[in-house]
C-alpha positions as CSV (number, residue, x, y, z in Angstrom):
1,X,-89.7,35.7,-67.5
2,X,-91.9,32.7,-68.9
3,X,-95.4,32.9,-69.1
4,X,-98.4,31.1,-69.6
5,X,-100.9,32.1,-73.3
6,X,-103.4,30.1,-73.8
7,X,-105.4,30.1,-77.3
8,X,-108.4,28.9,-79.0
9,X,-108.5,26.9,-82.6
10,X,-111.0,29.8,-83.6
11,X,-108.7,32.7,-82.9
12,X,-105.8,30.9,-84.9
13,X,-108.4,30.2,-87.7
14,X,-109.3,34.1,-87.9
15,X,-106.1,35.4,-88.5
16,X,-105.9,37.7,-91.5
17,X,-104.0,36.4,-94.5
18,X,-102.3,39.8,-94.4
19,X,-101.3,38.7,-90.8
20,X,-99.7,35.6,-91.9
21,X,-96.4,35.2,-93.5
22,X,-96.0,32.4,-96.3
23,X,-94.5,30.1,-94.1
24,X,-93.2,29.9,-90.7
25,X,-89.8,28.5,-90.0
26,X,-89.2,27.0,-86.9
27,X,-85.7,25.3,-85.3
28,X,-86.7,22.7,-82.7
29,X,-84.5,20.1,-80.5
30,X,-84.1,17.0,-81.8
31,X,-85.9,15.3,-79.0
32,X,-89.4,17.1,-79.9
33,X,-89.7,16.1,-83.6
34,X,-92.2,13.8,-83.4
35,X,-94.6,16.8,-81.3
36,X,-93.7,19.9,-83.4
37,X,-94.3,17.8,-86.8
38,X,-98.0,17.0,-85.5
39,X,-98.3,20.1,-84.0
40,X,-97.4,22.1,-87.5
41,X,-99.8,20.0,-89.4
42,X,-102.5,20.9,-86.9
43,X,-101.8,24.5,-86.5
44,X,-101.9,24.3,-90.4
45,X,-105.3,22.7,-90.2
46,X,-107.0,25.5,-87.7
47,X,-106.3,28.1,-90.3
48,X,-102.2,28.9,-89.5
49,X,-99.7,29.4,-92.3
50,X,-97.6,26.2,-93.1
51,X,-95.0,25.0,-90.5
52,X,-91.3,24.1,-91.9
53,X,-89.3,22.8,-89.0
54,X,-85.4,22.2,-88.8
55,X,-84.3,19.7,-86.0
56,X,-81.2,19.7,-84.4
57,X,-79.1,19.5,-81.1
58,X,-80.8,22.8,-78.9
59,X,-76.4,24.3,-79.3
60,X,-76.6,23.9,-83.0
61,X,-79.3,25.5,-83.6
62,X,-78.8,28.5,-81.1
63,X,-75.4,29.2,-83.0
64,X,-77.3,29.1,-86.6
65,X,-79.7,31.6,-85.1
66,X,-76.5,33.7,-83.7
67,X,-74.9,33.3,-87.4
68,X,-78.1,34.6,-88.9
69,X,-80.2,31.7,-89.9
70,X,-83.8,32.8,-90.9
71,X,-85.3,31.5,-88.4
72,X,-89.2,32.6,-86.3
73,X,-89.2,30.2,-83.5
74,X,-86.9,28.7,-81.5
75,X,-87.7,25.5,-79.1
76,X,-84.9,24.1,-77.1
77,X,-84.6,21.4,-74.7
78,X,-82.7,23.2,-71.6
79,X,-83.1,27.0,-70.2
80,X,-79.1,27.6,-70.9
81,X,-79.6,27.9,-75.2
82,X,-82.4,29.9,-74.7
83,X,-80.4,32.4,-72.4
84,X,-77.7,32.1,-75.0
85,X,-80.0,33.6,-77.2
86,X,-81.0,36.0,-74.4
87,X,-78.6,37.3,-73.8
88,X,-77.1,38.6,-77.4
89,X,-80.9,39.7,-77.8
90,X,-81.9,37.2,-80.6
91,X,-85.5,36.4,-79.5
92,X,-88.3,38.4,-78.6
93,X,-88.7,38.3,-74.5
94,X,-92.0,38.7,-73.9
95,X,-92.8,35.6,-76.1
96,X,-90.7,33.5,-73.8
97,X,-92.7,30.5,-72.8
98,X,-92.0,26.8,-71.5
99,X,-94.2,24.2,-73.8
100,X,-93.1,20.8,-71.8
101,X,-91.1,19.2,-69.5
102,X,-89.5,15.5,-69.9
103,X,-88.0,13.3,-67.6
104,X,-84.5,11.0,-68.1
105,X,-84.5,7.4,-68.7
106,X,-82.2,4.6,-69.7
107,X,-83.6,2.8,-72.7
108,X,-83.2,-0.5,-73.9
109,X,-84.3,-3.5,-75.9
110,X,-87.0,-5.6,-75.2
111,X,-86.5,-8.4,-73.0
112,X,-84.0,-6.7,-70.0
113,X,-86.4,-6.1,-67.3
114,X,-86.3,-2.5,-65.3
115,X,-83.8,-2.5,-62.4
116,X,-83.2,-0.3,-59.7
117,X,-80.2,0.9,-59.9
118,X,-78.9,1.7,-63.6
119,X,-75.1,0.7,-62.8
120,X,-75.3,-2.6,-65.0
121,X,-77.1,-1.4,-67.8
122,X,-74.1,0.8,-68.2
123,X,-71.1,-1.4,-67.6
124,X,-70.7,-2.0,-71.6
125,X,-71.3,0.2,-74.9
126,X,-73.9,3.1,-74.1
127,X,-75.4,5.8,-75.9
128,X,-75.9,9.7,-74.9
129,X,-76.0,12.9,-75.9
130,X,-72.5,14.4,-76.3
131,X,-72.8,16.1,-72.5
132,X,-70.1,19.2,-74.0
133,X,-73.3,21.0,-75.8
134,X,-76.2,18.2,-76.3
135,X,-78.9,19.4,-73.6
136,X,-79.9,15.3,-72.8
137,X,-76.1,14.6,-72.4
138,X,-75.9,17.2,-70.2
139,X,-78.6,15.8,-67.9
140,X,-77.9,12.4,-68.2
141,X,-73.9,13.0,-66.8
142,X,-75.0,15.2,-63.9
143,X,-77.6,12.8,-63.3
144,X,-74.5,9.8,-63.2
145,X,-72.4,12.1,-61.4
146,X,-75.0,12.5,-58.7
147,X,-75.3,9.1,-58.5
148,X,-71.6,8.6,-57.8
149,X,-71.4,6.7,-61.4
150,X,-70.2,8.7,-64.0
151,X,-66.3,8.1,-63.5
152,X,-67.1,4.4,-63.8
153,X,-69.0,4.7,-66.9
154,X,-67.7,7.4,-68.6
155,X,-65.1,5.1,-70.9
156,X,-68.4,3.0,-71.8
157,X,-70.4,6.2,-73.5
158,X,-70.7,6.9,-76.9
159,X,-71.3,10.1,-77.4
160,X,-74.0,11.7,-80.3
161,X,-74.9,14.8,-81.7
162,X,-78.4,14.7,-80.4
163,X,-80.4,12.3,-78.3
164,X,-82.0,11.3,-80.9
165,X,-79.0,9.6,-82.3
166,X,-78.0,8.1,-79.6
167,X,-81.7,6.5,-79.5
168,X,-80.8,5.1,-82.7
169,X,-77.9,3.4,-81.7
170,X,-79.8,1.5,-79.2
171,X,-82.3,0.6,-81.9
172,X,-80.2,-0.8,-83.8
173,X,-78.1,-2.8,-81.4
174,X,-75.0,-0.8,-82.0
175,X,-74.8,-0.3,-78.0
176,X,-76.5,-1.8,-75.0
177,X,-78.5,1.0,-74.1
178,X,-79.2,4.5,-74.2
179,X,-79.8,7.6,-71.5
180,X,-82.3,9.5,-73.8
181,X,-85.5,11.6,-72.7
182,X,-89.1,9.5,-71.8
183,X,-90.9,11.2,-75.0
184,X,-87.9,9.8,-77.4
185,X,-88.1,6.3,-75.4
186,X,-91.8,6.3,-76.2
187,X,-91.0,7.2,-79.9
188,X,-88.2,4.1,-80.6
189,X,-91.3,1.6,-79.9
190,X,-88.9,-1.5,-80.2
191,X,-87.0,0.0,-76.7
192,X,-88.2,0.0,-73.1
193,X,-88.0,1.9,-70.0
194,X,-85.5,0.1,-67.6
195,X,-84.5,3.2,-65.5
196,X,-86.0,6.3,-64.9
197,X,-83.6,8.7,-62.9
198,X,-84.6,10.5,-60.3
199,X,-85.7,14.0,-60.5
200,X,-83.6,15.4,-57.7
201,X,-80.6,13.6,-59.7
202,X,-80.9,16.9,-62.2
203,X,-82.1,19.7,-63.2
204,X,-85.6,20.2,-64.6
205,X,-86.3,19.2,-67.8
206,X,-88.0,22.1,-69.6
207,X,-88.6,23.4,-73.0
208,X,-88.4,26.9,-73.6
209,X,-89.6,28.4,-76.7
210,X,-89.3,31.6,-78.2
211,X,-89.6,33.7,-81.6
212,X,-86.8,35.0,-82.4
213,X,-85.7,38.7,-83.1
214,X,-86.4,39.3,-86.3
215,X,-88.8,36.5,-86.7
216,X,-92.5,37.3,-88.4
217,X,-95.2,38.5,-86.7
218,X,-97.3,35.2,-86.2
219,X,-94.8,33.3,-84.4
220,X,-96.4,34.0,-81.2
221,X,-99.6,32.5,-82.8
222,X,-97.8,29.2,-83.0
223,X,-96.2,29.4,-79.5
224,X,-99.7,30.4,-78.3
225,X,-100.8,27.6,-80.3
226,X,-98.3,24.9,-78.7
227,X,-99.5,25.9,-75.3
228,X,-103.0,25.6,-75.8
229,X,-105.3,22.4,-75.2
230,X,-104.7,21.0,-78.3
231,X,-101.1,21.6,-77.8
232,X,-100.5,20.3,-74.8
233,X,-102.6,17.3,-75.6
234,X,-100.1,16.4,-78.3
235,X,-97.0,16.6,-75.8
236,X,-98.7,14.4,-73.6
237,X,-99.4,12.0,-76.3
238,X,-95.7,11.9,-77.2
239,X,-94.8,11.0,-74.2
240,X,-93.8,14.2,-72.7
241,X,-94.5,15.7,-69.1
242,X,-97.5,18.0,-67.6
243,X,-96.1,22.2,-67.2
244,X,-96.8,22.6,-63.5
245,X,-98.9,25.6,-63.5
């Protein structure tokens, strides 16, 4: 069951140094790099041990952990790769938490205006998430199938390993547009919101985050960290959406 911890800079500052291990190694989606990178410099800062993140697609980096990658912490952009994890017992439960929640849009470049229906900003090249394992792909072809869209667009998408490649291929002009999350849209700068699908189109988009089995001791002082104020002030800064309470 997820839950809710809430910390202060000071606590995270008085951590022993017998407490803290040299580093912390943490595997985070794809879509959260810009957030995790500011939030492991700042967790540094308040008196944590230093941060190294590894970014990935949320399935590659669940099947590292499964393969014995020496990973503490594990963030992943749906529910279903934390339950992977789970469920072969390869986090701790009672650190499960959710750290943010996102919402799907369809970006583009600067100068197509938004529309209301996102039919004919898919009816050449497109970029998403490769909807067999990427979370974001996942969401964005339920999302088209709900719409009643997906078997006339499918033969337009280009798939990638993570959203955050397909962002790229929008930014550089390699495809028309992209079905990425609102954070990464808010990250490419030179793309725009045209479409934002609707929430009923999809499942929630939520962030789970864990430490893993055998990971050290003071991973929960960074999850605990990621869900405090100063935490959640740096997701909504990136772009990403408020935890309902």
């Amino acid at each position: 069951m997820f839950k809710r911890t809430f910390v202060s800079l000071a606590l995270i500052a008085s951590l022993s140094t017998a407490a803290l291990a040299e580093k912390l190694t943490v595997f985070a989606a794809a879509s959260m790099k810009d957030a995790i990178e500011r939030a492991a410099g700042e967790y540094q800062a308040a008196g944590g041990e230093k941060v190294v993140v590894s970014f990935a697609s949320s399935s590659v980096l669940a099947r590292q952990i499964e393969a014995g990658a020496p990973a503490d912490v594990f963030i992943s952009a749906n529910t279903d790769w934390m339950a992977y994890l789970v469920e072969r017992d390869l986090v701790r439960h009672d650190s499960e938490t959710i750290i943010a929640a996102n919402n799907l849009v369809i970006a583009v470049a600067e100068g197509t205006g938004q529309v209301e229906s996102p039919g004919t900003l898919l009816d050449n090249r497109f970029a998403m998430g490769d909807p067999s394992h990427v979370p974001a792909g996942k969401y964005a072809r339920t999302a088209l199938e709900h719409l009643g869209l997906w078997n006339d667009v499918e033969k337009n998408a280009v798939f990638g390993e993570n959203v955050r490649v397909a962002l790229e291929l929008a930014s550089r002009g390699e495809v028309k547009a992209a079905i990425v999350y609102g954070s990464d849209q808010k990250a490419a700068g030179d793309l725009i919101r045209a479409y934002v699908f609707p929430e009923e189109s999809h499942a929630p988009i939520l962030y789970p985050a864990a430490a893993t089995k055998n990971g050290a001791e003071s991973a929960e002082a960074f999850l605990a960290f990621l869900k405090s104020d100063a935490g959640r002030a740096i997701f909504s800064e990136f772009g990403f959406s408020e935890i309902a309470d």
